[in-house]
N, C-alpha and C positions, 0 to 999 in steps of 0.2 A: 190680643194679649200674648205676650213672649216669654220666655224664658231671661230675658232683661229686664223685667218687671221689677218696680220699686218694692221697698220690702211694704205689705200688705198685712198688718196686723188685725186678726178677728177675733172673734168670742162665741161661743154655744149659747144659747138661750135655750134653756129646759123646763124652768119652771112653766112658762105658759101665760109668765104675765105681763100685760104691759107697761106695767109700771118701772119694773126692771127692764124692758128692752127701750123705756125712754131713758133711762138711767144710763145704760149703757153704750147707747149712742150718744149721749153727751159726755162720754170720756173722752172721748178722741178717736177709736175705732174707726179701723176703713171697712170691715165687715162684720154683720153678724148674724150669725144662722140659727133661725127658727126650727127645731130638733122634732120633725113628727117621727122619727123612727123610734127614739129612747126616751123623749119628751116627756114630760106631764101633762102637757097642753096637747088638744085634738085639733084637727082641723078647725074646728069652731072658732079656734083663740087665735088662727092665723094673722085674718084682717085687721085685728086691733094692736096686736105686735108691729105689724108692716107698716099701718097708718104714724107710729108713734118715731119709725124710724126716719127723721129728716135727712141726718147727714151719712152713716154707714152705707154699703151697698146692702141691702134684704134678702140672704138668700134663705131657701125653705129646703131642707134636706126632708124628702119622703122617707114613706115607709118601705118602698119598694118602686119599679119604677110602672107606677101605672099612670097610664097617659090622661087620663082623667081629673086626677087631682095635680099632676102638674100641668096641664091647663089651667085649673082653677086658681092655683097660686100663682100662676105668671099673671094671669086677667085680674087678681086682686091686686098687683102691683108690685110681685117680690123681683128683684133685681138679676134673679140665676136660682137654680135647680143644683141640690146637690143629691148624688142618686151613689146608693151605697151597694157594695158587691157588684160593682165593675169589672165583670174578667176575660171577657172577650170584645174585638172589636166591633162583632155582631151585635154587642147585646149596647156598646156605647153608642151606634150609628141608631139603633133603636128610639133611647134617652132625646139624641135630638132630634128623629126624627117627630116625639111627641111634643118637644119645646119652639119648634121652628113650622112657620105656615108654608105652604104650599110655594114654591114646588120643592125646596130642600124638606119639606116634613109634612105632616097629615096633621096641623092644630087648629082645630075650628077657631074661626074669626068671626070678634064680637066685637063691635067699636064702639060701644059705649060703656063697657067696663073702666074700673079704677085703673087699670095699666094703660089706658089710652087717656085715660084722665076725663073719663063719662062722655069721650065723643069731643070733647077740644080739642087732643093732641092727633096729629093724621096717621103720625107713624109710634112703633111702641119699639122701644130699641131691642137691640138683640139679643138673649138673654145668655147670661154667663155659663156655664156649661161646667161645674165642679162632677168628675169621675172620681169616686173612691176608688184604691186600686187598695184590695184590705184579705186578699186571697194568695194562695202559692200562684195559680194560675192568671189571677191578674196582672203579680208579677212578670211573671216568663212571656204574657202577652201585650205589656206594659209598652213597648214601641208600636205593637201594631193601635191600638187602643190610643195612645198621644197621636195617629196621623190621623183617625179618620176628623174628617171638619167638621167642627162646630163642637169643639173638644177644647175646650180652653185652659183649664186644672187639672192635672192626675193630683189627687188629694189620697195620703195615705191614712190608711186608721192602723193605728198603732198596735189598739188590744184585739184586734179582730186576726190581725196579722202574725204578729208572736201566740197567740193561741195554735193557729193554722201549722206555725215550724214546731210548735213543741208535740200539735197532736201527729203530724205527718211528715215526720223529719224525714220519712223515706221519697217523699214526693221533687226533693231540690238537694243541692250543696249547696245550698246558700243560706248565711246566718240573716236577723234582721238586719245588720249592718250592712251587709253587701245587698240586700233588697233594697233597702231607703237610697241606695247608690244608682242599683238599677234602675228605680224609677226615676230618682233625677236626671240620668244621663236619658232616658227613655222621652223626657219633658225636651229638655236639651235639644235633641237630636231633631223636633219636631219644632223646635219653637214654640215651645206652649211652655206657662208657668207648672209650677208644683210645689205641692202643701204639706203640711202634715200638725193634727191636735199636738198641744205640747202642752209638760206639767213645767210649773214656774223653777222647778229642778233639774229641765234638758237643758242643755248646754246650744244655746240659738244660734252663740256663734259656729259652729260646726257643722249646724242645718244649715245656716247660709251660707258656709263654706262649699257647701256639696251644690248649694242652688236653690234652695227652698229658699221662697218669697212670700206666701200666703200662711203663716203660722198662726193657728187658731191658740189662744192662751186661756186654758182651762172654760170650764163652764160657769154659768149663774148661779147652780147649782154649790159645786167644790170653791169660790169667791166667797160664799157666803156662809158656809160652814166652818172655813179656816179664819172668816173674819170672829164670828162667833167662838170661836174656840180662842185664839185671841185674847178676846176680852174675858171670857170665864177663868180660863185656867189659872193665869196668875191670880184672879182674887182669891180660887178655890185653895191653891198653894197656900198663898199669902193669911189664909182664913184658919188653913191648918196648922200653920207657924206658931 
């Protein structure tokens, strides 16, 4: 995966259910990620979200990056790992070394899981590698962090990162604007893609301008709140009329 990568439209899955993530993957989606960090859903609701997605790529954003349950997610069948608070390339080499078997990583091998397809499939492909870079310091580390391998994404989080400039403005010169740049050029420089959530009010053309190819479009969550409002408010208007 490059930084020439076609544009790669995805979606947050929060609520936890699978009904929505069959919904979702039959919109058209190339990705959608199953949200254990801010989620609704626990581990528990993984497998039945995964199993529902045919055609998106699966990926499962932990809650942190413990090697144990992104084992479990890869061996259930999700397509990539996204692992949040990325800020060194110590802590990325880490990520895969928990997602990649031996000898690039330490991940126990089970061949009869769902990601091998119960013992059919010989090989389980290689899993995508999404790094949040959502810190001052992920920033400024943000080239070393896109070389190390098996690094495929720098994905930025938006709120995580303008919080970081407004609490520690003394820590950089650099506004969000010249971040989101940094990282592109950081993706760039490595050949690796780069992401970033976006509300249906960013301006995509200008993400893709800078290079962003992986843009996540709101959640299940804020789709389904804005559809409901929606439909209420003109009638509640209309009713007061």
């Amino acid at each position: 995966m490059t930084s020439e990568s076609p544009l790669q439209l995805g979606s947050w899955l929060q609520t936890g259910s699978p009904v929505i993530a069959e919904l979702a993957d039959a919109s058209g989606l190339d990705w959608l990620l199953v949200d254990l960090e801010h989620g609704c859903g626990t581990e528990a609701n993984v497998l039945s979200q995964i199993q529902v997605i045919r055609h998106a790529a699966a990926i499962v954003r932990v809650g942190a990056p413990n090697p144990e349950q992104i084992a479990r997610c890869l061996d259930w069948g999700a397509a990539g790992i996204m692992v949040p608070m990325v800020s060194t390339a110590e802590k990325a080499d880490a990520c895969v070394r928990a997602m990649r078997y031996p000898p690039r990583g330490d991940r126990g091998l089970a061949g009869m899981v769902r990601g091998f397809q119960y013992g059919l499939r010989r090989e389980m492909p290689t899993p995508i590698f999404y790094a949040q870079i959502e810190t001052i310091e992920g920033v400024q580390n943000a080239r070393a962090i896109a070389a190390v391998d098996g690094v495929d994404v720098l994905f930025v989080g938006q709120m995580d990162l303008k919080l970081q400039l407004q609490s520690y403005p003394e820590r950089t010169h650099l506004d969000f604007a010249a971040c989101i740049k940094e990282v592109a050029d950081a993706a760039k420089q490595a050949g690796k893609a780069c992401g970033i959530f976006c509300r249906q009010t960013d301006d995509f053309a200008e993400l893709q301008a800078l290079g962003y190819t992986h843009l996540a479009i709101e959640t299940d969550i804020t789709l389904l709140r804005e559809s409901y409002r929606h439909v209420v408010q003109p009638l509640r208007a209309g009713w007061s009329a």
